[in-house]
N, C-alpha and C positions, 0 to 999 in steps of 0.2 A: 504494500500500500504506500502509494505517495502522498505529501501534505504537506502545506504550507506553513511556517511557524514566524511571525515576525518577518514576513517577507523573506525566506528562505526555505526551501524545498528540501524535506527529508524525506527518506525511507524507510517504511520497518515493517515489520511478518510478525506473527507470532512465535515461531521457533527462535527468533531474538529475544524476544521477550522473555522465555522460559529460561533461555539460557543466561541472561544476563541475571534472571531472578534467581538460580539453583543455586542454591547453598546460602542465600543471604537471609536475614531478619527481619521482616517489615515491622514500622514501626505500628505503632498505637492507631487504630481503625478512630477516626473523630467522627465523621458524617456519612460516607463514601466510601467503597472498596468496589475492586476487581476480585476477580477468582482465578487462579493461576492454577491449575492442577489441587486443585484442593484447598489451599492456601490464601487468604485474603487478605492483600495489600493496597495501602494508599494509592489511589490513582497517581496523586504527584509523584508519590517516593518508586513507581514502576515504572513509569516512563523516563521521570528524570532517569533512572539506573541504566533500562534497554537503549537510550538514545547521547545518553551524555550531556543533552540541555539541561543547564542550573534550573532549580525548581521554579526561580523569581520570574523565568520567563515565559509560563503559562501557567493559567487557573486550573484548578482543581476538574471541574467542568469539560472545559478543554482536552482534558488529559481522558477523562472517563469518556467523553464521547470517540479520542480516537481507540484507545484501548479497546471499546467498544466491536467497533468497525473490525476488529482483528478476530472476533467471535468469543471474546471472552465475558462470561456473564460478570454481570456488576449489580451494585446496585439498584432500585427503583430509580429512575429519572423519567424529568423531560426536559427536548434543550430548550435554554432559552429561560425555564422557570426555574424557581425553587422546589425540590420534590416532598412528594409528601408520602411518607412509610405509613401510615394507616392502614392495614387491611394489606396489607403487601408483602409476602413472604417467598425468599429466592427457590426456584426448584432444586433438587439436588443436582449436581455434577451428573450426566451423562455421556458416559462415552462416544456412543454412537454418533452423536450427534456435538461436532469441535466446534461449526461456526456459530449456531446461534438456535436460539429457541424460544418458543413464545405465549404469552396468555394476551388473547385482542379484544378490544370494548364491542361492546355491542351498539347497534345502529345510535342510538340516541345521546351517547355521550363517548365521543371516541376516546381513547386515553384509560378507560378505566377496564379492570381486569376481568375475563369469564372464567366459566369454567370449563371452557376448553382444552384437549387433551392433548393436542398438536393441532399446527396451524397449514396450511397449504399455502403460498404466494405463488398467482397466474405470470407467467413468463411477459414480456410487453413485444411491440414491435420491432422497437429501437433498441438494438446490440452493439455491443463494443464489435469495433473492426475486425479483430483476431480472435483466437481461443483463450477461454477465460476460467477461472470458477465459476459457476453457475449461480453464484451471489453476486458476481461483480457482471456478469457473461450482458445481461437485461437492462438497459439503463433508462427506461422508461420512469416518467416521474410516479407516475401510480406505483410502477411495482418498487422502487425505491425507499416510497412512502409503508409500504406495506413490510418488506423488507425492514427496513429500520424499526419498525414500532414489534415487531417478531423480534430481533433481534436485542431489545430494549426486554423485552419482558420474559424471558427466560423457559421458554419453552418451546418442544424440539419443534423444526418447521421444516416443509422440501417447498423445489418448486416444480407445479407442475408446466411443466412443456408440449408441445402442439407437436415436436417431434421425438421428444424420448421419455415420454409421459413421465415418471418419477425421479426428479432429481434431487439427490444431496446439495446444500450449499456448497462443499468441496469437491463435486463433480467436478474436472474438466471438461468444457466442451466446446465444439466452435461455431460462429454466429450460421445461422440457419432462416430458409424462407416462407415460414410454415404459420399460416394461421388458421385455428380449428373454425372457425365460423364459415370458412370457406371450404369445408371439407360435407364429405355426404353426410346423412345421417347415421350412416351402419356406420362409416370410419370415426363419429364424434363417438358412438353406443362403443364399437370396441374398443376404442380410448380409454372408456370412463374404466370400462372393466378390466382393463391391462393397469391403469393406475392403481386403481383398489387393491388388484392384486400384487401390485409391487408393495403397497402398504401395508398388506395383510402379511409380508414377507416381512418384513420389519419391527411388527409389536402385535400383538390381539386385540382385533376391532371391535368385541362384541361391548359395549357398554360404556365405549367412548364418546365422546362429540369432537367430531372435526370440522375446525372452522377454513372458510375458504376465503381468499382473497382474489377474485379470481371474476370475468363477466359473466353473464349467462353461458353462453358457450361452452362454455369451462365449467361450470357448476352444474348445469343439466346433467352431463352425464355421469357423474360421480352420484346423485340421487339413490339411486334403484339398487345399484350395488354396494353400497353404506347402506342404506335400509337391509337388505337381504341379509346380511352382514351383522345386525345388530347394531350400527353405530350411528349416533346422530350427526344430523349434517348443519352447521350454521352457517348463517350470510347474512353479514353485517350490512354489505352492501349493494344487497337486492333492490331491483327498482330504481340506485342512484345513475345518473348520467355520469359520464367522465369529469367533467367538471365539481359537479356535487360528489364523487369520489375524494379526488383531494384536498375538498371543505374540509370532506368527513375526517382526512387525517392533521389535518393543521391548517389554515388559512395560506396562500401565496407559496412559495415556493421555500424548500430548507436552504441555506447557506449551509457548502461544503468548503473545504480549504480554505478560512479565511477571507467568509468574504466572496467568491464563488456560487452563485445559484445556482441550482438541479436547473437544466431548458432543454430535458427529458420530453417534457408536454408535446414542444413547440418542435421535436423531430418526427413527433406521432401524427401522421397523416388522420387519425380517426377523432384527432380533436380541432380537427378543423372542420370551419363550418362554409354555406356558403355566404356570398356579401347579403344577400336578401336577410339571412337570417342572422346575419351580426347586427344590421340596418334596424334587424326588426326588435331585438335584443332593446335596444336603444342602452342609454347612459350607465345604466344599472351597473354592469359589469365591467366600464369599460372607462368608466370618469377615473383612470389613475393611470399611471408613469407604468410602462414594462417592455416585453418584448414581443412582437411577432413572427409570421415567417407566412407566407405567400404559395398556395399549390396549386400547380395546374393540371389539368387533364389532358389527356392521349392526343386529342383533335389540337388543346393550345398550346402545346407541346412543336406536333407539326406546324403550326404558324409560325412561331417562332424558329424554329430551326430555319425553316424556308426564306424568315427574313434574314436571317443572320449568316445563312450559308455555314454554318456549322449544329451540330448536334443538341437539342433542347431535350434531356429527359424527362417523361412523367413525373411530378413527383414536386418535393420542394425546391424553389426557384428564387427567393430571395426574402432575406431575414431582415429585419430592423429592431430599431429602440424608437421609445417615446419618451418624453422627458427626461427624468434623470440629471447627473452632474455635467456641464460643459467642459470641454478641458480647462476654461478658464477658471474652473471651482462656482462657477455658477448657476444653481440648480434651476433647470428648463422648467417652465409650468404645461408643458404639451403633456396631453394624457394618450392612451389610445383610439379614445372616438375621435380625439380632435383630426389625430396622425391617419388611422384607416377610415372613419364616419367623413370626416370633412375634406381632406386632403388627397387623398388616394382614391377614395369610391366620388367625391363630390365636388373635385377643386381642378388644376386643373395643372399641365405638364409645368410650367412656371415659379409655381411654388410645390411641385411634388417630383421629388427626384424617380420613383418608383413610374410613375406616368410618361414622365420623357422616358424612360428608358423603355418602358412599351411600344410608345407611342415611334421612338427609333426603331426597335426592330419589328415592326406592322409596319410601317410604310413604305410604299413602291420606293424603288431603289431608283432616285434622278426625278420621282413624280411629286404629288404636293402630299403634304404630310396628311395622316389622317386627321379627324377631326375629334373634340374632345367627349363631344357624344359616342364618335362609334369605339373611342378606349373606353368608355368606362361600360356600354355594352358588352363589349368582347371580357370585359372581368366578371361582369353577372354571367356568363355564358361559359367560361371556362377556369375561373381561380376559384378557390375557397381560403379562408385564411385561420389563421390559429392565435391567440394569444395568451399570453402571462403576466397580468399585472407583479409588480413586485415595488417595493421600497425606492423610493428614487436612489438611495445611496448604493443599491445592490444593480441598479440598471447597466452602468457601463462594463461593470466587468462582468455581467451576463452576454451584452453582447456582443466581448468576445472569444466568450464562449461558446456562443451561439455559431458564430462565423468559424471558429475553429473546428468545429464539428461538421457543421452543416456543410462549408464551403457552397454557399449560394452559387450559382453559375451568372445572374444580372447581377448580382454585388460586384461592385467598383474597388469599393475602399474595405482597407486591411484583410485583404484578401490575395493571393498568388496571381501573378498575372500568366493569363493564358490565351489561345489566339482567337477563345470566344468575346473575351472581355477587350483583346484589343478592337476587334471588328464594333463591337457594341461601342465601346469609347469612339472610335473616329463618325459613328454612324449618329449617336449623342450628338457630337459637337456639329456635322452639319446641320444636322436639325436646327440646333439653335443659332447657330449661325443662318438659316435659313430664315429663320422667324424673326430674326432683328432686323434681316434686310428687307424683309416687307410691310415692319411696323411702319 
């Protein structure tokens, strides 16, 4: 695991940690502990020991949350508050299960504990580029969210997958193109019952409750064969949309690394919507500083490529920010209805960087520019968009996050240049060059 500490990027695993802690003393438990192999040490006094950072230079908090992250059980927490031990007692040390394990709230107050016997967390779309563990493999904001709060409350959990149904958090495995919703009916039924059974291979189901983190998709088939099976099936988060998913697990997005937001959401194609229905959304969701990111479909895909004379793929097409800090330390008041409601769907190439760039590659190559009517047609007709409100202070270095991951192909700025984006840039500037010669 990498992470940021004071502006400085460090390393650590857990098999450091063990080893830095074998044979030493920890002191006096005050508020806080980890569990090492049996053994329960200071957050501070374990990290400071596995890493060599003096204690003064991270909180208590700090230290628990990344220790955390490494699958060792800790204390009750939440980030961000202060925790409250009432009613909250650690499960015992299981082998089986190294990375993490969990008790999850039920629908109406997330955060608080069931009694649940093990947890399931649904794989997401969005995967790390290579082979991963199958904690780290998923980086979707739901499953992350789900993930972390498992991981926080101390009981065993897998994740289920669309292609290798039961996995360990320390599975290795490598990113994959498999979504069950899009699968037959008989392939989601056999599914459920190759899961069950890989579960039924791992502890005795009759009289358990297995809670699932996971959509419809993923929960229907698991049903019939938990019932048959003797063991109860919960869902916390039956009924919620994707959106009302990550209410459920904390408001806005977690800060990782110092300062780093999860923009898991906003690589998820199925949390985008289209413009009618952002338009129709209205203020509600959207009067605040974050990030977006822009999808096209098959057919606006082809237009583009054809304007551009290079390759437009399906898919996500270009990310931004809204408000947030200027480089000049000066915090923007633009929100995202103002950025996508006003400027993008309703304004016009002049003041919307995202519309000249449209508007450059849709128009005849030497002919007169389209017009600002048929761009913002051609976007109800073929984009859909995503967003992530967040903290103005977390917006900039979301995204470039956002861009680091995504790499938009009509992003200009802090992005690699490539021979789409120079055609796009020379095809920009006559544009505008065009339009000031005829004001």
């Amino acid at each position: 695991m990498d992470f940021v500490l004071n502006g400085v990027r460090h390393s650590l695993d857990a098999s450091t940690v063990r080893s830095a802690l074998r044979g030493g003393a920890p002191d006096d438990i005050r508020e806080h502990w980890i569990d090492v192999d049996g053994v329960r040490w200071p957050p501070k006094q374990a990290l400071a020991l596995a890493t060599g950072i003096d204690r003064s230079e991270f909180t208590s908090h700090r230290a628990l949350g990344l220790l955390e992250r490494l699958g060792f059980r800790t204390s009750p927490w939440v980030p961000g508050q202060r925790p409250s031990h009432a009613g909250r007692t650690a499960a015992p040390h299981t082998s089986d299960v190294s990375l993490a394990e969990t008790v999850t709230p039920g629908r109406a107050a997330a955060g608080a504990s069931t009694a649940a016997d093990i947890v399931l967390v649904g794989c997401s779309g969005s995967k790390a580029a290579g082979p991963a563990r199958a904690a780290e493999l998923f980086t979707g904001a739901g499953f992350r969210k789900a993930r972390d709060l498992a991981i926080r409350s101390g009981r065993p959990w897998y994740v289920i997958s669309a292609k290798f149904g039961l996995l360990h958090p320390d599975d290795l495995v490598g990113p994959y193109d498999v979504y069950l919703a899009d699968r037959s009916s008989q392939y989601r039924a056999t599914w459920g019952e190759w899961v069950v059974a890989q579960l039924g291979e791992r502890l005795a189901l009759s009289g358990i409750t297995v809670e699932v983190h996971a959509g419809e998709a993923y929960t229907a088939p698991l049903r019939e064969p938990l019932r048959r099976l003797g063991a109860a099936l919960h869902e916390p988060l039956a009924g919620l949309r994707q959106g009302e998913r990550l209410a459920w697990y904390g408001a806005g997005a977690d800060p990782i690394d110092d300062g780093v937001p999860d923009v898991g959401l906003l690589l998820d194609e199925r949390a985008a919507v289209a413009p009618a229905a952002f338009l129709a959304a209205g203020l509600a969701g959207a009067a605040r500083p974050g990030l977006y990111s822009w999808w096209v479909d098959e057919a606006g895909a082809h237009d583009l490529s054809a304007g551009l004379g290079h390759r437009v793929r399906p898919g996500l097409v270009y990310a931004g920010r809204a408000g947030g800090v200027r480089p000049g330390g000066k915090a923007s008041a633009n929100t995202l209805w103002g950025r996508i409601g006003e400027m993008h769907l309703g304004g016009s190439r002049q003041f919307s960087t995202f519309r000249l760039t449209l508007a450059a590659a849709l128009s005849p190559p030497g002919g007169p520019a389209i017009d600002e009517v048929t761009v913002t047609d051609w976007m109800h007709r073929h984009l859909k968009v995503a967003v992530l409100p967040l903290p103005f202070e977390l917006v900039t270095a979301g995204e470039e996050e956002l861009l680091r991951q995504a790499d938009p192909p009509l992003n200009l700025r802090d992005v690699r240049v490539t021979e789409l984006r120079r055609t796009l840039s020379r095809q920009r500037s006559a544009l505008t060059a065009a339009s000031k010669g005829s004001v």
